[in-house]
N, C-alpha and C positions, 0 to 999 in steps of 0.2 A: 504494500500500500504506500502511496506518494503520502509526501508532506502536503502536499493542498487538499489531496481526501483526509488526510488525518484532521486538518485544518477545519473542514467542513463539517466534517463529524462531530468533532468536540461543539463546534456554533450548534450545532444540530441539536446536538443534547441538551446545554445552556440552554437553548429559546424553548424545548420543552417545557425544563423546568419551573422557564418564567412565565409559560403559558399554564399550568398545570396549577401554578400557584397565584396566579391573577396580577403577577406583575411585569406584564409585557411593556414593555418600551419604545419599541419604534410599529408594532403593529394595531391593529382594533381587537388584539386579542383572543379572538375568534379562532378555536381548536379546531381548523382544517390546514389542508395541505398547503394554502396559499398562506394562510395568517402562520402557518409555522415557518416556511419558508421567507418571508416578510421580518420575521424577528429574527431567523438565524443569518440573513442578509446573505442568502444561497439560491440561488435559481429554484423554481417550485421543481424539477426533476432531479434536484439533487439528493430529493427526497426517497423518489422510489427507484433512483438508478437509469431511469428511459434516458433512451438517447434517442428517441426516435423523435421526430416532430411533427 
């Protein structure tokens, strides 16, 4: 695994957290794919791995 998956990963986790615990920061909070990816400041398919478009 690269340093900018590891990278993404760890934001990935954190913006759960902050989502899970109601203190999202840069997103409307909102526990989908788009408001996780809005706080972990990763593209929304960083999420599920797609590369496809």
């Amino acid at each position: 695994m690269n340093e900018q998956c590891k990278d993404a990963r760890a934001g990935i986790r954190e913006a759960v957290d902050r989502l899970l615990t109601g203190r999202a920061t840069v997103s409307n909070g909102n526990l989908t794919v788009v408001g996780l990816a809005a706080e972990a400041g990763v593209h929304r398919k960083a999420r599920t791995g797609s590369t496809r478009t």
